[in-house]
N, CA, C and O of each residue as an XYZ file, in Angstrom:
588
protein
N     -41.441      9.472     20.583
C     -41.578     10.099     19.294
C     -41.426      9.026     18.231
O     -40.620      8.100     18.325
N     -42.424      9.254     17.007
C     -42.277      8.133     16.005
C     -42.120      8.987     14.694
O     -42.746      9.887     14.133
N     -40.893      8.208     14.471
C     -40.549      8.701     13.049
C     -40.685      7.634     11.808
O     -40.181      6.511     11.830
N     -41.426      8.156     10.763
C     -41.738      7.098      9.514
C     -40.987      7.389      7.983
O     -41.617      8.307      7.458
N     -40.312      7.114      7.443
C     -39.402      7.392      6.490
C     -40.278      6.332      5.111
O     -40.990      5.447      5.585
N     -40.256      6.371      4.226
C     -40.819      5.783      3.062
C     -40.005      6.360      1.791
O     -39.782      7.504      1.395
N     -39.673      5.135      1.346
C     -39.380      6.291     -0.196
C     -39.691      4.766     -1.096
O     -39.417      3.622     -0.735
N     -40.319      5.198     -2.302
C     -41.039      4.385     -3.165
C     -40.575      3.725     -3.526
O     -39.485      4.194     -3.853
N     -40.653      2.330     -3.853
C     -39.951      1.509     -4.408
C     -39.540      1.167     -5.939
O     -38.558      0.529     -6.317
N     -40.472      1.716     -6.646
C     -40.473      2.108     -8.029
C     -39.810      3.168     -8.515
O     -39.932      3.363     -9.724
N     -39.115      3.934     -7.871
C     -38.670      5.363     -7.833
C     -36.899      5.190     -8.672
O     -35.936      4.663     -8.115
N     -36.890      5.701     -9.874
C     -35.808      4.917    -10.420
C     -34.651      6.242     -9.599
O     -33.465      6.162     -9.918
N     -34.942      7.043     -8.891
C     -33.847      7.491     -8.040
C     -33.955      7.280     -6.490
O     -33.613      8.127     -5.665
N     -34.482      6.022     -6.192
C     -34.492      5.716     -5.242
C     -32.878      5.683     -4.081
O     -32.507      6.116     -2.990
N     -32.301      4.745     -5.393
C     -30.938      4.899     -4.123
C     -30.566      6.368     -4.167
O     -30.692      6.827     -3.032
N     -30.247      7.086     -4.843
C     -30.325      8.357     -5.159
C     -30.933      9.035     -3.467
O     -30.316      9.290     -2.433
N     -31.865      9.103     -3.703
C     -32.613      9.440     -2.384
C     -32.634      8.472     -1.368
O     -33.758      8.450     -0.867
N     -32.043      7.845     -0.966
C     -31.508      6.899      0.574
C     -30.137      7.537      0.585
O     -29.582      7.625      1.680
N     -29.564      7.959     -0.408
C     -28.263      8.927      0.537
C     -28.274      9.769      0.720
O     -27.623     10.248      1.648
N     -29.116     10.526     -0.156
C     -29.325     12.061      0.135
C     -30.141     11.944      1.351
O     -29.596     12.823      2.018
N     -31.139     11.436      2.163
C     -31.835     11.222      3.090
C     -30.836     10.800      4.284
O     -31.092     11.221      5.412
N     -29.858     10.090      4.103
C     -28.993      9.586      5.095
C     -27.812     10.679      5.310
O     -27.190     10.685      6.372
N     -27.488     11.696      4.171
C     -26.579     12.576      4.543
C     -27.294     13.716      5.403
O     -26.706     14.267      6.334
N     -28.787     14.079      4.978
C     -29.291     15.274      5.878
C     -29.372     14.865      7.180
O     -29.130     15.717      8.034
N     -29.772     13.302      7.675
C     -29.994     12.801      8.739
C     -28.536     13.244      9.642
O     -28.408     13.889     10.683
N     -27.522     12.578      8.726
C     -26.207     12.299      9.320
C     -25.999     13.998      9.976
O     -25.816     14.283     11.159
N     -26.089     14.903      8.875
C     -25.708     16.332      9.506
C     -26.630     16.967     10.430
O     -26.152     17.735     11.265
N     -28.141     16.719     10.401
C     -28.820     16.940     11.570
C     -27.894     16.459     12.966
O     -27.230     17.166     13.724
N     -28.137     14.941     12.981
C     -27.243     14.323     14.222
C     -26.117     15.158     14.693
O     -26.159     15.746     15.774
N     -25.151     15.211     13.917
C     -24.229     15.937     14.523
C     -24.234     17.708     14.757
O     -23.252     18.197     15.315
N     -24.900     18.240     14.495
C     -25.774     19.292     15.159
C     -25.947     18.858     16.750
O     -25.442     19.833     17.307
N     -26.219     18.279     17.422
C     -26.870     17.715     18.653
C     -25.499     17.204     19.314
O     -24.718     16.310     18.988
N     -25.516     18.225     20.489
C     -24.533     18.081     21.475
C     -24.369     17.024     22.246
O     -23.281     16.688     22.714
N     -25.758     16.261     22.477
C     -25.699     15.222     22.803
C     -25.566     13.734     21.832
O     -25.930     13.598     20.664
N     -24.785     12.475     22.931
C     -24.354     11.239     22.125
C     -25.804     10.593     21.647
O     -26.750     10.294     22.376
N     -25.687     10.448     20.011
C     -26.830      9.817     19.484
C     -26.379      8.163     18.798
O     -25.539      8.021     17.909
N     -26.979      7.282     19.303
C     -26.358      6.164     18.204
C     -27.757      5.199     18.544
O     -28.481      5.180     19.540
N     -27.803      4.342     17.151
C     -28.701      3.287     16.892
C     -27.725      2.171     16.766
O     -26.555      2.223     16.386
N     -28.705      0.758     17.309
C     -27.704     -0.210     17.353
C     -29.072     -1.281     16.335
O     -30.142     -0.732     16.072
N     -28.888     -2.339     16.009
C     -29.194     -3.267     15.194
C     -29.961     -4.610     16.588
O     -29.809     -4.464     17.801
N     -30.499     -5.435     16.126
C     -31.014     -6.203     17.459
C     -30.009     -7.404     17.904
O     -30.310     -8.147     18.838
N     -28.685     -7.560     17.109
C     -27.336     -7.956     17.495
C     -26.450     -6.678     18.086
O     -25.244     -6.510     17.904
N     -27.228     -5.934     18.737
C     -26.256     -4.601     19.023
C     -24.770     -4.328     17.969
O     -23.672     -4.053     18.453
N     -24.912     -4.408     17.161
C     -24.640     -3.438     16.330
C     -24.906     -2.231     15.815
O     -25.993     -1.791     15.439
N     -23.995     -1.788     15.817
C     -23.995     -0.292     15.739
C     -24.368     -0.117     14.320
O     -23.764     -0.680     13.406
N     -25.212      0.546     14.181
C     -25.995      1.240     13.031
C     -25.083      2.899     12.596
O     -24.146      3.128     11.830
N     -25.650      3.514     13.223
C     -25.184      4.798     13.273
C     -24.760      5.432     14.512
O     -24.876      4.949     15.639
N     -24.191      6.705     14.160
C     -23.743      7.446     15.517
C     -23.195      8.996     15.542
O     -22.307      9.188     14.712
N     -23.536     10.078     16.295
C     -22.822     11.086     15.257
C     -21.509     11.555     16.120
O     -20.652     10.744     16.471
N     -21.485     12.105     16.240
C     -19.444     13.002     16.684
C     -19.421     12.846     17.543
O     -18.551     12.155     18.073
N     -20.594     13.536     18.296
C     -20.491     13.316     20.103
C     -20.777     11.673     20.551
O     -20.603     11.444     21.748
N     -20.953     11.193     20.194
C     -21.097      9.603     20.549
C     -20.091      9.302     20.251
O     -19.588      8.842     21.277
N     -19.179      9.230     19.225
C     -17.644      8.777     18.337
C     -16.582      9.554     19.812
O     -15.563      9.138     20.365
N     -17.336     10.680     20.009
C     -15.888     11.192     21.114
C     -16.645     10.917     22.405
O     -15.750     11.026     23.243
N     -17.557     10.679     22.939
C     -17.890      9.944     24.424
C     -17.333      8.458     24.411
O     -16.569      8.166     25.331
N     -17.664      7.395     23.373
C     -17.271      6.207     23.223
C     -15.770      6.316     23.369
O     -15.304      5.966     24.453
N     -14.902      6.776     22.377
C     -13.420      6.468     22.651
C     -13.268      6.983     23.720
O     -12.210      6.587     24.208
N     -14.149      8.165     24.802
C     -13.073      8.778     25.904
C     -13.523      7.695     26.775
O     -12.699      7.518     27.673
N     -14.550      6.883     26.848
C     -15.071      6.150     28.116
C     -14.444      4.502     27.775
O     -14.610      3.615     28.612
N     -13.903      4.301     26.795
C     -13.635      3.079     26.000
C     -12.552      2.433     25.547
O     -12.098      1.290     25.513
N     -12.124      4.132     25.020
C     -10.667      3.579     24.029
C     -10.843      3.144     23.132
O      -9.813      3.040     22.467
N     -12.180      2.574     22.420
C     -12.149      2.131     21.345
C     -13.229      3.132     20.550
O     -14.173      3.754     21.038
N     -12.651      3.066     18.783
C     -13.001      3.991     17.515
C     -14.488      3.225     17.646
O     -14.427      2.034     17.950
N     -15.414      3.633     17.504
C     -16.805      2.776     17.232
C     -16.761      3.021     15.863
O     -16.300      4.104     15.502
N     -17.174      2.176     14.982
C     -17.758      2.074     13.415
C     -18.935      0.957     13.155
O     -19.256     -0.064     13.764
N     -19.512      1.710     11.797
C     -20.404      1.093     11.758
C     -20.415     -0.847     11.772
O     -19.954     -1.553     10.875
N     -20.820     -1.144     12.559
C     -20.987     -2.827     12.283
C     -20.614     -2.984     13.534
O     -21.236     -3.974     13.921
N     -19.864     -2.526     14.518
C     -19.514     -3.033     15.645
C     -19.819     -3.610     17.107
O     -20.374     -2.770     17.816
N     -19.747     -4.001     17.304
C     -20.596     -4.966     18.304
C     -20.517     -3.994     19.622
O     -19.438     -4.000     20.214
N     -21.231     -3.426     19.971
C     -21.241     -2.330     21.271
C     -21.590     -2.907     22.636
O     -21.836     -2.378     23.720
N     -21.525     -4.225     22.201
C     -21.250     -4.918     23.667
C     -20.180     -6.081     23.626
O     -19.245     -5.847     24.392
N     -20.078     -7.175     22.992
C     -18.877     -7.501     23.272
C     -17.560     -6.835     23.333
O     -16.588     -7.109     24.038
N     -17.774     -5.615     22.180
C     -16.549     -4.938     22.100
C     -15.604     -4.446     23.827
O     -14.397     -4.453     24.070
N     -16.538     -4.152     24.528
C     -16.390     -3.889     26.105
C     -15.699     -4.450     26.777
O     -15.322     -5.534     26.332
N     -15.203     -4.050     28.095
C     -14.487     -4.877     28.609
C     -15.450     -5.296     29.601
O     -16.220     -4.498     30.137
N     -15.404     -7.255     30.003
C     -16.349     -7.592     30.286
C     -17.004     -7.376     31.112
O     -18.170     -7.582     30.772
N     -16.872     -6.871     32.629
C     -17.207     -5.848     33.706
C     -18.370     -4.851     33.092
O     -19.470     -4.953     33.636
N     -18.246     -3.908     32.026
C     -19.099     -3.299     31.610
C     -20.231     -3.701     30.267
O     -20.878     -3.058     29.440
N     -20.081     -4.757     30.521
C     -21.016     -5.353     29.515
C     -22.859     -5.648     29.981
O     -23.919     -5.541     29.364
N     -22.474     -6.056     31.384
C     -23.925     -6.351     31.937
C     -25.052     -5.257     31.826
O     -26.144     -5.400     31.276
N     -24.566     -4.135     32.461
C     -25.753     -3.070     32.227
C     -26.211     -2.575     30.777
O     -27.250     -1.970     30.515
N     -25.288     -2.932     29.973
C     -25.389     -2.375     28.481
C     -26.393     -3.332     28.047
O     -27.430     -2.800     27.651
N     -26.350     -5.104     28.003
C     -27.342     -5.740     27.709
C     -28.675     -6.060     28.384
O     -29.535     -6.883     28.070
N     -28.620     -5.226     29.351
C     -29.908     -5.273     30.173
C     -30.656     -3.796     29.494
O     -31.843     -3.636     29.211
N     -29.876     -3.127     29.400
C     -30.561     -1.994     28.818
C     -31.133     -2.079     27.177
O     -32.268     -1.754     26.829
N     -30.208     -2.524     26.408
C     -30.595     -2.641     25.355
C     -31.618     -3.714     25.045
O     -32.547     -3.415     24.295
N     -31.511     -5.312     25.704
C     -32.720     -5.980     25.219
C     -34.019     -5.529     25.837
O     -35.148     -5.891     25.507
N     -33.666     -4.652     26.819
C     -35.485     -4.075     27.428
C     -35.829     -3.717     26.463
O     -36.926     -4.082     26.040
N     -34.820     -2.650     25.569
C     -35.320     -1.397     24.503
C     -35.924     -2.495     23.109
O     -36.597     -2.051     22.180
N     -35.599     -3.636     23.209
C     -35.710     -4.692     22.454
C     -36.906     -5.338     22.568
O     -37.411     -5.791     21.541
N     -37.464     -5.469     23.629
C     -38.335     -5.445     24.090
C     -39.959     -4.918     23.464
O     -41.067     -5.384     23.200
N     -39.319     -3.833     23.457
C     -40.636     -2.770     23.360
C     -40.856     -1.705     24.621
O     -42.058     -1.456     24.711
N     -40.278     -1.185     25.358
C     -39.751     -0.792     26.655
C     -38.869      0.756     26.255
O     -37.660      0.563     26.131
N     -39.212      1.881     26.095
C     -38.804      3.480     25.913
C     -38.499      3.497     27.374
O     -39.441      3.313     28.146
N     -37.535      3.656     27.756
C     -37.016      4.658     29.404
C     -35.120      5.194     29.515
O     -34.149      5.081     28.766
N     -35.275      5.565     30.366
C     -33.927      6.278     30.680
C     -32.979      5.681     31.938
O     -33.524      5.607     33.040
N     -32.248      5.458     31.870
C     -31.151      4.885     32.701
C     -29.511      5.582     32.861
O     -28.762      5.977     31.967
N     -29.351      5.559     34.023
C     -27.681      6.409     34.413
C     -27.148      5.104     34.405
O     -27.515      4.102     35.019
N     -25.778      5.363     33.228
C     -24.630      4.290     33.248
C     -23.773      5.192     32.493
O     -23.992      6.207     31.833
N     -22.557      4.408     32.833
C     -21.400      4.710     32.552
C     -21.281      6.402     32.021
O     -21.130      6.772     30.857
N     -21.384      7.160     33.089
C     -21.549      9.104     33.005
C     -22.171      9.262     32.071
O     -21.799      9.979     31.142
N     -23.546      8.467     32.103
C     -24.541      9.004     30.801
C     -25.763      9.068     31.677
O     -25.707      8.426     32.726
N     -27.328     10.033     31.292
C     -27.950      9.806     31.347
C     -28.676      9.337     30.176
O     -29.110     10.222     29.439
N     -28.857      8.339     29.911
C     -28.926      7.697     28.094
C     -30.527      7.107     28.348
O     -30.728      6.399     29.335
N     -31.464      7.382     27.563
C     -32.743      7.255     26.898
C     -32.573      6.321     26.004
O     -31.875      6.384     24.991
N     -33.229      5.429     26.389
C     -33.301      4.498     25.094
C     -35.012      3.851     24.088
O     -35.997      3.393     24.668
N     -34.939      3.943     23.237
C     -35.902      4.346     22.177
C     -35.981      2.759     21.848
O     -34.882      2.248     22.060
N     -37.165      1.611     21.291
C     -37.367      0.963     20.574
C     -37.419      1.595     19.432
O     -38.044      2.621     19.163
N     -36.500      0.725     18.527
C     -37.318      1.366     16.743
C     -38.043      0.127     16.482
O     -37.472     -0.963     16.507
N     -39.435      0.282     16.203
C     -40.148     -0.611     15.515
C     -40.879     -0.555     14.194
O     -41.286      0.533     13.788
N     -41.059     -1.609     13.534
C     -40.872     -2.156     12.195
C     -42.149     -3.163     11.994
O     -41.910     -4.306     12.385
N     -43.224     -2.991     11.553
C     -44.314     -3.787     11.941
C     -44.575     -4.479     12.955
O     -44.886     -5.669     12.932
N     -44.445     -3.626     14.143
C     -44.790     -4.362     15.473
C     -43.833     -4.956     16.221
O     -44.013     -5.383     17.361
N     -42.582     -5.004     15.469
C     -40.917     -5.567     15.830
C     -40.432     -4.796     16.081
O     -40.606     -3.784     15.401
N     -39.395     -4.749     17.350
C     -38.300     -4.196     17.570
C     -37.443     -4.617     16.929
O     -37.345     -5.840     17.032
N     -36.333     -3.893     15.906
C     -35.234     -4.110     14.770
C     -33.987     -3.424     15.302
O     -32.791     -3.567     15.049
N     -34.763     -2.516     16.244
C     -33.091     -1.905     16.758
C     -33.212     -0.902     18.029
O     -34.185     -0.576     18.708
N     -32.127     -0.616     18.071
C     -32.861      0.365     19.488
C     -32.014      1.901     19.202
O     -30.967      1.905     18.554
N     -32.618      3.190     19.779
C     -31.628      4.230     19.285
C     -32.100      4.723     20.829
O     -33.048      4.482     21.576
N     -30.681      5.689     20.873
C     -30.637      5.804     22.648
C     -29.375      7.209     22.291
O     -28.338      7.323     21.637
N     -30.198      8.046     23.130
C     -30.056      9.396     23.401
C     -28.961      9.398     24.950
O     -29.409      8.869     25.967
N     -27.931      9.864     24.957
C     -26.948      9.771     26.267
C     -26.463     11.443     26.390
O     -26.284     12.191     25.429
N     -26.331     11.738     27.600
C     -26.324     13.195     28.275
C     -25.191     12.662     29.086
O     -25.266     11.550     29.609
N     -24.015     13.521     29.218
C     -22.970     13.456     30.395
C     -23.457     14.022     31.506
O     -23.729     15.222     31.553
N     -23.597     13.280     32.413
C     -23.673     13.668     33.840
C     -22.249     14.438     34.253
O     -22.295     15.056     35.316
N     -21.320     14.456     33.709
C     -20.048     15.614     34.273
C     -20.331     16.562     34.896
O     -20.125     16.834     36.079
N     -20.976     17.273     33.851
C     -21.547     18.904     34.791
C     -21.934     19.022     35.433
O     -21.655     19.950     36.192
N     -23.027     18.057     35.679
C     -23.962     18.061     36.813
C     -23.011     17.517     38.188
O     -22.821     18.162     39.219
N     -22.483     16.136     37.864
C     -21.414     15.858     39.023
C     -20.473     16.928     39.559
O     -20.332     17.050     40.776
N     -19.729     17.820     38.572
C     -19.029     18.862     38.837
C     -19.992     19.523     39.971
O     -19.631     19.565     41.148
N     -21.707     20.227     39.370
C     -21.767     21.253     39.659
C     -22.027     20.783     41.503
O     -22.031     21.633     42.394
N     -22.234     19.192     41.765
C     -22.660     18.583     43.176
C     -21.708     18.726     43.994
O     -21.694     19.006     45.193
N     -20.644     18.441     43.007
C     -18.770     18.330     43.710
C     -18.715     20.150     44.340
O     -18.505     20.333     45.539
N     -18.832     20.821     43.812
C     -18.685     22.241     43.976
C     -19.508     22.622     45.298
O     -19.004     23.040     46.340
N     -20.782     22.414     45.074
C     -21.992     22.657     46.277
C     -21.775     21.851     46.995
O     -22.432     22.183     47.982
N     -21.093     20.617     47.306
C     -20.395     20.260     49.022
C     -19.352     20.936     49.378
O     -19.304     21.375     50.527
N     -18.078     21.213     48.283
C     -17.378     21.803     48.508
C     -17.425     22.950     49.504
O     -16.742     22.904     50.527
N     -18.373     24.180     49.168
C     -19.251     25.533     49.324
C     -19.729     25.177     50.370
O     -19.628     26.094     51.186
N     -20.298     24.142     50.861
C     -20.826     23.741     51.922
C     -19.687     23.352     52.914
O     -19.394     24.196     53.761
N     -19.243     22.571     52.907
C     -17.939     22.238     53.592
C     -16.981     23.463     54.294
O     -16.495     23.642     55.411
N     -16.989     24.283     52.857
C     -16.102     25.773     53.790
C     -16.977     26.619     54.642
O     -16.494     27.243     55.587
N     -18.701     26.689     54.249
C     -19.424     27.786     54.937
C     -19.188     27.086     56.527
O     -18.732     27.674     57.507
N     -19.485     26.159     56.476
C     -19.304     24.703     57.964
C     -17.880     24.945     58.359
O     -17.578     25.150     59.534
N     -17.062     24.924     57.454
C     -15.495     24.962     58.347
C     -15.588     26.245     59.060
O     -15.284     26.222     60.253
N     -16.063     27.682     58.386
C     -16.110     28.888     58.638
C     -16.833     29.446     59.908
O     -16.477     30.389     60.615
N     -17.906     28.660     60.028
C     -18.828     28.825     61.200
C     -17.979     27.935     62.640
O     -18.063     28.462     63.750
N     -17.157     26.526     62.470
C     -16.625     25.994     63.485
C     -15.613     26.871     63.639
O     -14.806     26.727     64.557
């Protein structure tokens, strides 16, 4: 999906309208159950809305804010898959990848033909793990029941 934003440059309420544009954005986002965040092409964190702010500290421990480095910040063990994922998306490269209990989508944003940042859509696999954990479980007793 491509999204194009413009607001005129002559427009003497221009900044005016880059916050009002950034507050509807901001409250859309957090509408969405799922973790949303854009990072910068130094992985920096751009934006992010609630559910990303509370997946990050529960998987992390650390507050994410804007400017923050979403990969060194890591502990170094979990750093590798994060920069393999993000410079693909850097790349020019849209796909989806399971890490760290996410199924997370990651988006090039491009900018005349440049990748400038990447924004990446993440889904908890919990439920789904739960609902696998449960159906061996179920399985396990129908099997104990029959021996």
């Amino acid at each position: 999906m491509n999204i194009s934003l413009a607001v005129a440059s002559d427009d003497p309420h221009n900044s005016s309208a880059s916050v009002a544009l950034s507050a509807h954005l901001l409250a859309l986002t957090n509408l969405a159950s799922e973790a949303l965040w854009s990072i910068d092409s130094g992985y920096r964190l751009v934006a992010g809305n609630a559910a990303f702010q509370q997946w990050f500290e529960a998987a992390y421990a650390i507050s994410p804010i804007a400017g923050l480095d979403l990969v060194n910040c890591l502990p170094f063990e979990a750093r590798s898959p994060w920069i393999t994922c993000y410079n693909r998306a850097l790349q020019g490269t849209a796909f989806t990848a399971q890490l760290a209990a996410l199924s997370a989508t990651f988006e090039p944003m491009i900018v005349e033909r440049r990748a400038i940042g990447v924004a990446v859509r993440g889904r908890s696999l919990a439920p789904e793990q739960e609902r696998i954990k449960a159906d061996l479980q179920q399985t396990q007793n129908q099997l104990q029941a029959v021996l």
